[in-house]
Structures are given as structure tokens and as C-alpha cells.
C-alpha positions in Angstrom: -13.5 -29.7 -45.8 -15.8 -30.5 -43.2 -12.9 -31.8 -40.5 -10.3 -28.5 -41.9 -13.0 -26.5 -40.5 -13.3 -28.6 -37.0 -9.5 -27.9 -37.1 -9.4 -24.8 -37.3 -12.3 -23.9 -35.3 -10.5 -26.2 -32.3 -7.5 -24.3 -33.0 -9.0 -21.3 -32.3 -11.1 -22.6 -28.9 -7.3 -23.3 -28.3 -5.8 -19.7 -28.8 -8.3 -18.3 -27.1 -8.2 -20.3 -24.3 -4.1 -20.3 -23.9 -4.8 -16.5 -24.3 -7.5 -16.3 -21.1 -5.1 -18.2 -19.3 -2.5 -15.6 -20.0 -4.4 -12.7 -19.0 -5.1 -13.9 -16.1 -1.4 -14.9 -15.1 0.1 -13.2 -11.9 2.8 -11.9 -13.8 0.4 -9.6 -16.6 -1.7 -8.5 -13.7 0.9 -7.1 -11.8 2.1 -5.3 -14.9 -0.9 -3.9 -16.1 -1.3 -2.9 -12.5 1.9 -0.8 -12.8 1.0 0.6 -16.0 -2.5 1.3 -14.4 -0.8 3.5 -11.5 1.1 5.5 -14.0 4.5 3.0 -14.8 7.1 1.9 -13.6 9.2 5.3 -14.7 6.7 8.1 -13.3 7.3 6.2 -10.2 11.2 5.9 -10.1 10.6 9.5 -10.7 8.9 10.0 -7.0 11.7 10.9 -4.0 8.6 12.1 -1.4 5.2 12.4 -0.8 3.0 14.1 1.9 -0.5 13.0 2.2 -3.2 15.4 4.6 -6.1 13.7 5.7 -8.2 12.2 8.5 -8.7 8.7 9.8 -11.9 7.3 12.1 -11.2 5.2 15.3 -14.4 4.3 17.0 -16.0 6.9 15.5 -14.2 9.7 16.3 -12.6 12.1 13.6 -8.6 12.2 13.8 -5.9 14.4 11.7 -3.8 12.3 9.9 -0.4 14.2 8.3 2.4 11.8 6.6 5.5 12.5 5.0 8.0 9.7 3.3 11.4 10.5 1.9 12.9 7.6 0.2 15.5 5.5 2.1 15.7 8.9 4.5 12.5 8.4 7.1 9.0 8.8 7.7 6.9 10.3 10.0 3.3 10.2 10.7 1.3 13.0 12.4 -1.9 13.1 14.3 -4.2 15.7 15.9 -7.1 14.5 18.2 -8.9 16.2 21.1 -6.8 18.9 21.2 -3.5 16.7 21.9 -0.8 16.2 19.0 1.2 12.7 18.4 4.0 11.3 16.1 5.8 8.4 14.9 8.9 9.1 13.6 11.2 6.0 11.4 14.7 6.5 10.0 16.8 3.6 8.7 18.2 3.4 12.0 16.3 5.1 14.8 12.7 5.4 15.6 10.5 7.2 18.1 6.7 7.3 19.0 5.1 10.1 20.7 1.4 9.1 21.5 0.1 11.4 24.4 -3.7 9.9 23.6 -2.6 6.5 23.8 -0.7 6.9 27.2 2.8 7.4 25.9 3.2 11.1 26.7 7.2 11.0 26.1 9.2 10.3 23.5 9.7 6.4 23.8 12.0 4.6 20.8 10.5 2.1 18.8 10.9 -1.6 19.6 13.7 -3.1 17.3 11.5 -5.9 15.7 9.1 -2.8 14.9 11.7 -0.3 13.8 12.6 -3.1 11.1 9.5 -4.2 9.6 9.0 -0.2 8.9 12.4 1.0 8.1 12.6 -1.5 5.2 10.0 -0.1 4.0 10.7 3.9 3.6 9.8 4.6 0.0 6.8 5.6 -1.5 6.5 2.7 -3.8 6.5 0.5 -0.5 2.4 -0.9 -0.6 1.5 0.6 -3.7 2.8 -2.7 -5.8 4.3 -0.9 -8.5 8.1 -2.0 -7.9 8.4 -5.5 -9.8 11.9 -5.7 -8.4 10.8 -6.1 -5.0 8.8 -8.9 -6.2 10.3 -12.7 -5.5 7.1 -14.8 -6.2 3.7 -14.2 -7.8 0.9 -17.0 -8.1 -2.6 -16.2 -9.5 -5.2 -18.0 -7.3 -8.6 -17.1 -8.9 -11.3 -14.7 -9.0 -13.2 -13.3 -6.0 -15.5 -10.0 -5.4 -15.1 -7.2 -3.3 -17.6 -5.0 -2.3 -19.6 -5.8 -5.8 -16.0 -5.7 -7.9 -14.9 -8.5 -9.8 -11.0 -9.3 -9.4 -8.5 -11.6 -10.0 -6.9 -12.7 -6.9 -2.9 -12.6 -6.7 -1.0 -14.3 -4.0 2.7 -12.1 -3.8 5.9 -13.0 -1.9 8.9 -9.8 -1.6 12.5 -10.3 -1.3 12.0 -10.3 2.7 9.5 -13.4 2.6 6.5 -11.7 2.9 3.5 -12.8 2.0 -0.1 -11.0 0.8 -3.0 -11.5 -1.0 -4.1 -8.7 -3.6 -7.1 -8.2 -5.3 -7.4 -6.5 -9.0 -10.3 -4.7 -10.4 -10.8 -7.0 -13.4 -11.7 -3.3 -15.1 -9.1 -1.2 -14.2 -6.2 -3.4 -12.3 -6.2 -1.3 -9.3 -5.1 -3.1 -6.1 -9.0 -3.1 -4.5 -8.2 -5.0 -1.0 -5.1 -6.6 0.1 -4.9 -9.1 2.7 -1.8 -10.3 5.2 -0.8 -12.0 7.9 1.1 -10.6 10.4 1.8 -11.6 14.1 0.2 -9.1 16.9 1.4 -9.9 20.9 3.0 -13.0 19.4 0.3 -14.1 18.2 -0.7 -14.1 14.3 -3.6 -12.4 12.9 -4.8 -11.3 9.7 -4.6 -7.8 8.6 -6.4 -6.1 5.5 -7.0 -2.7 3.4 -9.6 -1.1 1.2 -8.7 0.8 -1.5 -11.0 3.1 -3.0 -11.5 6.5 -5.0 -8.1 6.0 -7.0 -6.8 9.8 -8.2 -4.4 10.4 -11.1 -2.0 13.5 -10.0 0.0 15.4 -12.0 3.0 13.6 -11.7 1.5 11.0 -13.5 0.7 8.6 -11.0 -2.3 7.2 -9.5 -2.8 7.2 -5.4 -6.2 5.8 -3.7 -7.5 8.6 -1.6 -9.6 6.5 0.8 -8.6 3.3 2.5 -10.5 1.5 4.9 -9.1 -1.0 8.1 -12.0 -3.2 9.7 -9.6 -3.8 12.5 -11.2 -1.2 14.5 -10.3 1.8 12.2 -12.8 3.7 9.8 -11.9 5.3 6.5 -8.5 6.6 5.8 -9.6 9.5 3.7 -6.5 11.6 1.6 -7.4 14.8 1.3 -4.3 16.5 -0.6 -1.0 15.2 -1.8 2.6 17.0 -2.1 5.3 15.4 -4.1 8.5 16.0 -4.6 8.7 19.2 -2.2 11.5 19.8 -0.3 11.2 17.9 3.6 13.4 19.3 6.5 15.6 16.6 8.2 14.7 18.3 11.1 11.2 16.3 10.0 12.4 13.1 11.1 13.8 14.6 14.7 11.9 14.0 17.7 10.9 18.0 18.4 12.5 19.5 20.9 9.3 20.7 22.8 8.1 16.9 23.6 8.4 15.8 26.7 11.8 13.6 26.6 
């Protein structure tokens, strides 16, 4: 009797430790993380989003307007001092108009540039909630962020790409992510905060605040539109810029 209850008790450890194991497998994390941000359908559901904020840059206070259209373009506004800018990406053109920065005209994007963000026009892009995108996941651990426990999940995408994100162990939001990615030629690694995570009425969840340590403050979202109809003319270099 004595050794059926050593058996059974062993099977238990067993169950329990084959079902730790799976919890923590890449592949339960990343769904739980989908179902966290409101699932996979709520978010097939999404065809644009505009976000209003401000963003920080050596401590001084910047607008910060963006609007995404799935597979049509996006463009990112910003208002500083008094002087307007832009960034503009369509599947096949792109433009940047940074009077702050020195680029006063309307000057296309680089090619390599215009690629790495034109794949990426849809709001699911970053947000991890598309497991079709996904070609590899590998769970790598725990860690700590800012006092948060996560698991740690190494993810590869269809183009080869290759980050690092970490999971609230509470409530499977994507806390920090961490990449690599190459800068004059020369690679360096990139991160992002997440913080302050807002269910809208769509049914998914956006984080309103993201943080950059590379020289950028908070990224703070201050309202969000979805699904509102977006001008092509949006995604147009204006025709009072400076050509």
C-alpha cells in the first residue's frame, strides 16, 4: 500500500511538473498573450488606427499623431517648437519631411528603410497578436522588468527576424521587447517599454505608454481612433511642403 501511494504521489510530482513545463512553453505564452490583447478575431477585425499623443527627446515635449491603414500606408506626424514634420510609407513610396532635424524638403526614404517599414503596415505589426507571422518561438526563461516577473520568449517572423519578448507572468502582456538591428552599418540593440495597457471598445488591448532608453522619453497615447475613415490624400506628401 505503502509503495501504491509513492506511485501515485510520483505520478503526480510528474503531472505537475510536465504541466509547469507546458505553461511556460513559447507556444501557450504567445497564445495567452493574444487572448490577453483581445483575440486573434477582435483583431482581424482592425483595418486602422490613429493614436494622439506626445513623445520626450532630451527632455523636451513633442506632438506625436499616427495613422496606419492596413497594407495601404502609414504616416507619422509631429509638432515641436512651432515647426511641423512627417513620415509618410506606402507599399511602394516613402517620404520624410523633418524641418527640426535639418530635412526641410520632402526627401524619399532610402530603399533598405522603405522595406523594413512597408512590410510592416498593419496594426497587428509589433503588437504580437498575429501567430501566422510567427516562424519560430523558443522560451528561454524567466527574467524581471522593472519589478515584473516574466517569462522570456525568443521569436523569429517569416522575414528572419529576430526579438526577445517579455511576458507579465500575471497578465501575458508583452512588458519590454528587445532586438537587434543594424544603425550606420553597424548593429546595435534596440528596446521598448510597455506600460499602462487599455482595453478599448473594440475589444482590444493597446499600451498607452512606451518608453525608448535610446535617447527617447515616454511615448505616451493619449486617444485612439479605429476603424475611421483615412483620406488617401493622408499618405501624400502635402502640397504646401517645400518639394
Amino acid at each position: 500500500m505503502k509503495a501504491i501511494k509513492l506511485s501515485v504521489a510520483a505520478a503526480m510530482m510528474l503531472i505537475a511538473g510536465t504541466t509547469a513545463v507546458k505553461a511556460q512553453s513559447a507556444d501557450e505564452i504567445i497564445q495567452k498573450h493574444i487572448e490577453a490583447m483581445g483575440g486573434t478575431e477582435n483583431w482581424n477585425k482592425i483595418t486602422s488606427m490613429k493614436k494622439v499623443g506626445s513623445m520626450s527627446i532630451q527632455g523636451m515635449e513633442i506632438g506625436y499623431n499616427q495613422t496606419v491603414v492596413n497594407g495601404k500606408g502609414m504616416r507619422v506626424d509631429v509638432s515641436a517648437m512651432g515647426t511641423n514634420g512627417y513620415v509618410i510609407v506606402t507599399p511602394k513610396e516613402g517620404w520624410m519631411y523633418m524641418p527640426m532635424q535639418g530635412v526641410d524638403k520632402v526627401t524619399p526614404l532610402p530603399p533598405e528603410q522603405l522595406k523594413g517599414a512597408a512590410e510592416k503596415l498593419n496594426v497587428r505589426s509589433g503588437m504580437l497578436v498575429d501567430k501566422s507571422a510567427i516562424s519560430k518561438s523558443e522560451y528561454v526563461g524567466k527574467d524581471t522588468i522593472n519589478n515584473v516577473p516574466c517569462f522570456k520568449v525568443k521569436v523569429t517572423d517569416n522575414d528572419g527576424n529576430t526579438q526577445t519578448d517579455f511576458f507579465d507572468v500575471a497578465t501575458y502582456y508583452i512588458v519590454r521587447t528587445e532586438m537587434i538591428t543594424k544603425v550606420q552599418d553597424a548593429e546595435q540593440e534596440v528596446s521598448m517599454t510597455f506600460a499602462d495597457f487599455k482595453k478599448q471598445p473594440e475589444g482590444i488591448v493597446i499600451p498607452m505608454t512606451m518608453t525608448s532608453p535610446m535617447g527617447v522619453g515616454d511615448i505616451v497615447v493619449k486617444s485612439v481612433e479605429i476603424n475611421k475613415p483615412v483620406s488617401d490624400d493622408a499618405f501624400k506628401p502635402g502640397p504646401t511642403d517645400k518639394k
